[in-house]
C-alpha positions in Angstrom: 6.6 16.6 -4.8 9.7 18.6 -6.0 11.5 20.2 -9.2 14.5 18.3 -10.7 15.8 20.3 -13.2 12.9 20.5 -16.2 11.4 17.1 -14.2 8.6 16.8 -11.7 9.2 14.0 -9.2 6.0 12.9 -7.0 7.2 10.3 -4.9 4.7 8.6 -1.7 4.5 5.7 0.7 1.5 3.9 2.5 1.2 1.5 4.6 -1.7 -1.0 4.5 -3.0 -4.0 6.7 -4.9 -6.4 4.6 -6.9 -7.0 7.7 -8.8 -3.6 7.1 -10.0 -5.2 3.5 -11.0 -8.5 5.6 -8.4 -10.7 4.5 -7.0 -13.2 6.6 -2.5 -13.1 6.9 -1.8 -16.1 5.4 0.5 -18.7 6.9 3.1 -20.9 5.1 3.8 -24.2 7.0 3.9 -22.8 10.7 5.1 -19.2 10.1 3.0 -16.7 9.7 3.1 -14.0 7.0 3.1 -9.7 8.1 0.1 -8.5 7.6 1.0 -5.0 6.8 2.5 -4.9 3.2 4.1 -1.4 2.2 3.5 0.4 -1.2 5.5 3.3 -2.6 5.5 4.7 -5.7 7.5 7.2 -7.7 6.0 9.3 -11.1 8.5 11.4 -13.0 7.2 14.0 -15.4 9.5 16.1 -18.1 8.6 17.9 -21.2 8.9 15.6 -24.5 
């Protein structure tokens, strides 16, 4: 979190395994797909 002028920027990053929500990594032909898929996210807040 941190002040940008008059703004509020929160900004995070996680890292999830579908495997921990029991789902399989799916495959396309022969390859197999990462498991882990990466979410980050940014919220910006100013006066109106």
């Amino acid at each position: 979190m941190r002040h940008d002028g008059d703004r509020l920027v929160l900004e995070g990053e996680r890292l999830f395994d579908i495997r921990d929500f029991g789902l399989k990594p799916p495959r396309i032909l022969m390859l197999r797909v990462d498991p882990t898929v990466t979410v980050r996210i940014r919220l910006v807040a100013e006066p109106a």
